[in-house]
N, C-alpha and C positions, 0 to 999 in steps of 0.2 A: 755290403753296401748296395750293390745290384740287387740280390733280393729283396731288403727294404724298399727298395724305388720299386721293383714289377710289384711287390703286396700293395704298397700303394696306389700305385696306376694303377693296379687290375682294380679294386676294393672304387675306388673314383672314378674307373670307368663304368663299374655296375650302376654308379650313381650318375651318371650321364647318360650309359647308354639303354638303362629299362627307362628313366623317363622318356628316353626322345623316342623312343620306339614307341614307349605308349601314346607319346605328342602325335606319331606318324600315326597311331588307328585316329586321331582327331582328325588329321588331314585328309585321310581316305572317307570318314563320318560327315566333314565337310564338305568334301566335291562330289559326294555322293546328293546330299542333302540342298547344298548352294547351286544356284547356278554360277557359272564362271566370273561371273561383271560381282555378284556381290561377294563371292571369296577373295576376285578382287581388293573390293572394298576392306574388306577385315585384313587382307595382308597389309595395304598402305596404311593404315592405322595401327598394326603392329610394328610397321617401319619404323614411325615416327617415335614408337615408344621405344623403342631400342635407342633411338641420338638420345633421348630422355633419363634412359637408363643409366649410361654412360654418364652425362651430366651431372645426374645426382649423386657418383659415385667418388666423380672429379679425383680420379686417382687415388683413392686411399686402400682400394682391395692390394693393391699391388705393395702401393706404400705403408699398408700394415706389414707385410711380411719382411719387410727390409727393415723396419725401424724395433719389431718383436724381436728380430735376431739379434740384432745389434745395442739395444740398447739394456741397461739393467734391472731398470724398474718396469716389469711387461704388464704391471697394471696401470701404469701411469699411461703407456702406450694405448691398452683397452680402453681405457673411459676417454683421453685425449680425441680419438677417432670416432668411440661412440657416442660424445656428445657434437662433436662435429657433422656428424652425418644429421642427426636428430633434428638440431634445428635449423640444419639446412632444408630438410628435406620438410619441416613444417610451414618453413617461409616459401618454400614451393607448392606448400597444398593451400594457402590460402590467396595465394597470386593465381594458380592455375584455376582455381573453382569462380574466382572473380570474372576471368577472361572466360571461363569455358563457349560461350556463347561465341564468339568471336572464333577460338579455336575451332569449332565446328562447321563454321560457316566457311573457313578457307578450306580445312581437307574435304568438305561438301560431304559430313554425316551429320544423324541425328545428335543432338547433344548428351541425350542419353549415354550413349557410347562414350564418348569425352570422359564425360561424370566416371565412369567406370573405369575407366583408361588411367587418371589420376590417381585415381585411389590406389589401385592396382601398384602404379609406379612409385608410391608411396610408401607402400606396406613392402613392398619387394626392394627399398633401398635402406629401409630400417632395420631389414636383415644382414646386411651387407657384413659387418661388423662380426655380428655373432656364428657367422659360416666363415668367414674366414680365422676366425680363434679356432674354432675347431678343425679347421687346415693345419695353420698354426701348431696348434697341442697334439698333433699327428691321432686325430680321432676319426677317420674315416668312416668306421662305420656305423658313426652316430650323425655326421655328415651326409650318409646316403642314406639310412632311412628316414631323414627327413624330408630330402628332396625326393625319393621315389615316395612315400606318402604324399607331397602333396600334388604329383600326378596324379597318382591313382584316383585322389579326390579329383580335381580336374575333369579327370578322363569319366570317373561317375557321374558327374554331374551334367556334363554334357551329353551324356548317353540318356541319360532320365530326362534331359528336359529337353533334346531335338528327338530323341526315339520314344519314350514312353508315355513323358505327360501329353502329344498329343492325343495318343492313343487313350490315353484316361478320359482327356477331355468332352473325348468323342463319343465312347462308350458312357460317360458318366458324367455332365457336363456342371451337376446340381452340388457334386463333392465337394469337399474342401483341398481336395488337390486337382481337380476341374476346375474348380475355381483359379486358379493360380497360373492357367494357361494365356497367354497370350497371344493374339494370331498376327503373324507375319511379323515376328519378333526373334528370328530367328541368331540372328547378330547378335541383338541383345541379351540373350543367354549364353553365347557363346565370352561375350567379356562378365559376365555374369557370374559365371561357373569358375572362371577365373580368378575373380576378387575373392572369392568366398574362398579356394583352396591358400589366395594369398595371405588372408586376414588368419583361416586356423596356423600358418607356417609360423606370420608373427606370434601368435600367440602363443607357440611351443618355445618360441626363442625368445620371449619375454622375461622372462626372467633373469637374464642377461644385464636386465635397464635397472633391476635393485642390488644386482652385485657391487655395480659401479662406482666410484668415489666421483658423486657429481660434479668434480674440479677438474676444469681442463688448462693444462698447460700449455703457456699462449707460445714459452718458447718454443715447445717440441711441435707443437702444431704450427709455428711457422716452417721449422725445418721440413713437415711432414708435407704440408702445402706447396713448401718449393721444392720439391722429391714429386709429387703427386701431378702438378701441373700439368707440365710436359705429359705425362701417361694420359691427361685427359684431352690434351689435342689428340695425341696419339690413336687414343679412344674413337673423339669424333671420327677424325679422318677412317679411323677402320666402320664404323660404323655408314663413311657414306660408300667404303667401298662393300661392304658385304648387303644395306639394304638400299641404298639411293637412289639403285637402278631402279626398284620397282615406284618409287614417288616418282622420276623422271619417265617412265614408261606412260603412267599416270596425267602425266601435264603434259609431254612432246606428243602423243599420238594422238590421232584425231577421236573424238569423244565419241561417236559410235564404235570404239574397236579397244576406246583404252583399259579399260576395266575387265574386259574378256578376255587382252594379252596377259596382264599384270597377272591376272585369274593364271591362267593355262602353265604361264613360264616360272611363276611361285610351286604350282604345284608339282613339276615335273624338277625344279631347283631344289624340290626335298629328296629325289634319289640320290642329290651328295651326302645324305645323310650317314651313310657310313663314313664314310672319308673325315668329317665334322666329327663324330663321335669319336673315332681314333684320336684327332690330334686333339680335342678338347679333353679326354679323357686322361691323353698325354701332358697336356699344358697342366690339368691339376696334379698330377703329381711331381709333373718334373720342377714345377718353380719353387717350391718351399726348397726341395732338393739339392738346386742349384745354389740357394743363397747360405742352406748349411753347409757346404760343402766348397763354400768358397775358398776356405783358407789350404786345403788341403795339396803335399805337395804336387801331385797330380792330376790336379785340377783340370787341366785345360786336354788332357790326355783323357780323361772320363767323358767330357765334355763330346769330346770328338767322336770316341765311341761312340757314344748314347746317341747321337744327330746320324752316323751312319746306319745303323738299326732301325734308326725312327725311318727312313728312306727304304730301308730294305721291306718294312712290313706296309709303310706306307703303298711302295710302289706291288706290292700284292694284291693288297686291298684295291687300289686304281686296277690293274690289269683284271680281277676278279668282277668286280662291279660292272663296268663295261662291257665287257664278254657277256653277261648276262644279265643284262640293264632292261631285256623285253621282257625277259621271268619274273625279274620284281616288280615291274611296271602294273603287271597282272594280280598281283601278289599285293602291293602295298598300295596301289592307284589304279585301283578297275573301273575307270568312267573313262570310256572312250573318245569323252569330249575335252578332254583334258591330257590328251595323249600328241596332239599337233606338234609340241614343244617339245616331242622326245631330242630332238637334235641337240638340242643343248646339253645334257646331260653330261658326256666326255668332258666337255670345255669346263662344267662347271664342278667337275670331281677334281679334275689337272689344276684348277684354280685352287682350289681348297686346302689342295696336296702342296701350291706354291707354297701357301698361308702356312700350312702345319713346320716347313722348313723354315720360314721367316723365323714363325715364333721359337725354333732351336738356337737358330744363329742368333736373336736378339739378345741372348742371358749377357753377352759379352758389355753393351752399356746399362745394362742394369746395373751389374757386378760392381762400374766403375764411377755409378752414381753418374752416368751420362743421358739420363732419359729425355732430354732434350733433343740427343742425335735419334730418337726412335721415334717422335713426335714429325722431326721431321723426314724420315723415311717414310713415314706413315702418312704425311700432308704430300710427298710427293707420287703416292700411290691413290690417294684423293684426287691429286691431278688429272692423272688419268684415268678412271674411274670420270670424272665430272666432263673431259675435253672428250673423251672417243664416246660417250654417252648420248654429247649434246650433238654429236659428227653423225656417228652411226646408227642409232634410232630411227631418226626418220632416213637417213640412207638406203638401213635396212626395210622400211615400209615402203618406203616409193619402189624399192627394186626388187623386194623379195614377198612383201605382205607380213612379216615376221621380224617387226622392230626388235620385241625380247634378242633375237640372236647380235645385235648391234651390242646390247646388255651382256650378257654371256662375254662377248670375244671382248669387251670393257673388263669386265672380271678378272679373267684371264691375263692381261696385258697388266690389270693394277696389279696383281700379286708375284705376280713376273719380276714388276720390275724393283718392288721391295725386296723380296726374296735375293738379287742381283745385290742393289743396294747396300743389302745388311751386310751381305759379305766382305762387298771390296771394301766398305769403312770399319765394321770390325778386322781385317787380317792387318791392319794399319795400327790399329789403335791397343786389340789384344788379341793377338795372331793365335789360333788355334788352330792346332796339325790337322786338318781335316785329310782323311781318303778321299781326296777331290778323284783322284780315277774311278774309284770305286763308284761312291756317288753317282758320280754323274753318267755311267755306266748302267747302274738300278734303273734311274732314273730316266734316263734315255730311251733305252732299251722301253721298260714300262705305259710310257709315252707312244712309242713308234708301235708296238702292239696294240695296245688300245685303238690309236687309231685307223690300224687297219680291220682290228676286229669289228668296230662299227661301222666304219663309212664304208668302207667295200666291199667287204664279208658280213653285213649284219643278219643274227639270226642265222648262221652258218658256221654252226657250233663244231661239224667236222674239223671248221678250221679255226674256232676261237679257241674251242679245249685245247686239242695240240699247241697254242701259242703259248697257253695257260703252263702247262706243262713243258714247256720248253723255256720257259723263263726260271720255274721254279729248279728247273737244273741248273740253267744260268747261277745261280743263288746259289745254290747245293755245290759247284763247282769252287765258286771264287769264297766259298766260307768255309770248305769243310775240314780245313785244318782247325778253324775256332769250333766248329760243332764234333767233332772228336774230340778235341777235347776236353769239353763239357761233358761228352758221354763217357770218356774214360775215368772223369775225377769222381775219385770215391769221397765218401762223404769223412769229415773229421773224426775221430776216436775221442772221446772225450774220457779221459783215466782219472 
């Protein structure tokens, strides 16, 4: 059972973590290439597409898997959610291309961008469906070569049209791919590059839409609807805790400074990026996981495990990063102008780290078809996220110059207090044995390193290694009767 979960995690983390890494040369190609006010600009427009995202999703990624497992006719389930998506997501394209003019006028871009923003968010919710069957049907790595292809397109075409076509232009202005340059259009290629990797995804998952038995059942799709809901408050609310700071950084900060902090604190908020790949990589394999494996008598004993380990590697990864968060800085983000926001960094990996706990402890109202109580752990981490945002923003600008860290220590505070949350109403509701000593031990300990390896030792590797190495005994210590034996078990005789 454990090896099927790590083949899978490992197989779906490939497929999260070559794209984000190859998203991260995008990010380093853009703060190289933007200046900070207009990276800015593309991250707040990314923001907004993310609440978007979410929207058009309205809970059925989730609530596919719950109602595939459960129910008996799993194509009835297939085409039920596939044609649900479908024509929601078309009554979305013809209202948002209506409004776009409007839309672009309030985030203050070109409409061009919009136009391409919808599209984008169109094409990448009519896949919705046909990536989670193949979660579903335990197909991973027909799962990951889709999505690390349509990076790699992404990543090409971004590379050809802010690095080469100008250089073509320039050298050869008369060509037919001279021709196709546009100057100071730099954005616009950027959501450009991205429709076109989105439009070839659907069209490999296309063929998904003729399998289908174009009848949807209204009953299973109300069940699937009041299953889903909940997940999509859920949804919002995380999506204003993971992007709302940078649109509030965006409108609270004074407009000579707001677009250059959004700029600096987006780009140095990507060295959570490892932290993010773990537990994202973890969440795809552990939820199909958890919902097969529901009935089994040991359930909540697997459970337990699995959420301590995820803490143990988790808090590596956090102590690791940090300790050498100047190396990759140089490594993945070599524009020195863009480096002011290192401070954040700690706060916003620890944040992350809460998130990837949340999302273990939350399998508990899934299981019990309670996604209402996680809607609302999640609107009260929106809470906060929205009150210490609206508080310490400009707090942090009048007194420090450095609103984003107001953002940051918001982040921090929202996933805290979900992380808090999930637990005291799940041990209530479906009490799982957690190693709370242990836990919180990893985790602590991890924590209390990290920051002193930054703030008072930073760049003082004499004394970050050693901590590094002194945790990972810590670890070695309080496990190595599990990691004995693991190394003593010989492998089965099969006669």
């Amino acid at each position: 059972m454990y090896k099927s979960l790590f083949k899978q995690t490992a197989i779906y983390g490939l497929a999260t973590v070559l794209p984000r890494m190859l998203s991260f040369l995008l990010v380093r190609l853009y703060t190289n290439k933007l200046p900070s006010a207009e990276y800015g600009e593309v991250t707040v427009v990314m923001a907004w597409m993310v609440f978007l995202n979410v929207i058009l999703s309205y809970g059925f990624e989730t609530g596919f898997f719950r109602f595939y497992n459960t129910e008996a006719d799993k194509k009835n389930v297939v085409s039920t959610s596939t044609i649900s998506i479908f024509w929601s997501s078309v009554l979305f394209l013809g209202i948002a291309l209506l409004l776009r003019h409007q839309i672009a006028n309030y985030v203050n871009v070109e409409t061009s961008y919009i136009t391409y923003a919808i599209w984008i968010l169109v094409l990448d919710a009519l896949v919705i469906i046909p990536f989670s069957k193949l979660r579903a049907q335990q197909r991973p790595l027909v799962y990951a070569a889709i999505k690390i292809g349509n990076v790699i397109i992404n990543l090409g075409l971004n590379l050809f049209c802010l690095l080469a076509l100008p250089e073509i232009a320039a050298s050869d202005p008369n060509s037919f791919i001279g021709s196709l340059y546009i100057p100071d259009f730099e954005v616009g290629y950027i959501f450009l590059s991205n429709l076109i990797a989105s439009l070839l995804t659907f069209i490999i998952l296309s063929p998904d839409y003729f399998k289908i038995n174009w009848h949807i059942d209204k009953e299973l799709w109300k069940r699937m609807m009041k299953y889903g809901l909940p997940i999509l408050f859920a949804g919002i609310a995380f999506a204003i805790n993971e992007h709302f700071d940078k649109i509030l950084l965006e409108k609270l900060l004074p407009p000579n400074v707001a677009k250059t902090q959004v700029g600096v604190y987006s780009a140095c908020y990507k060295l959570a990026l490892f932290m993010t790949l773990y537990a994202t990589a973890f969440r795809l394999g552990i939820e199909p996981f958890f919902f097969s494996h529901a009935g089994n008598e040991n359930a909540k004993q697997t459970y337990a495990m699995i959420t301590k380990y995820f803490v143990i590697f988790g808090s590596f990864i956090l102590l690791s990063v940090v300790v050498f968060a100047d190396l990759l800085k140089m490594l993945l983000l070599d524009n020195p102008a863009y480096w002011e926001a290192m401070k954040v960094v700690p706060l916003i990996i620890i944040a992350n780290f809460f998130l990837g706990i949340y999302t273990n402890l939350s399998v508990w109202y899934k299981l019990i078809d309670k996604t209402s109580i996680g809607a609302y752990i999640s609107l009260a981490g929106a809470a906060v996220t929205l009150g210490l945002n609206f508080i310490l923003i400009p707090y942090m600008q009048k007194n420090t110059g450095d609103g984003y860290m107001g953002s940051a220590i918001a982040t921090i505070a929202a996933y805290g207090t979900m992380m808090a949350l999930s637990y005291h109403l799940g041990q209530k509701q479906y009490p799982i044995p957690y190693d709370k000593k242990k836990i919180g031990g990893y985790l602590g300990l991890s924590i209390l390193f990290s920051g002193l390896s930054f703030y008072v030792f930073r760049e003082n590797y004499f004394v970050g290694i050693p901590l590094l190495l002194l945790f990972l005994y810590f670890i070695y210590h309080n496990e190595k009767e599990a990691l004995q034996r693991i190394i003593k078990r010989k492998p089965r005789t099969v006669v």
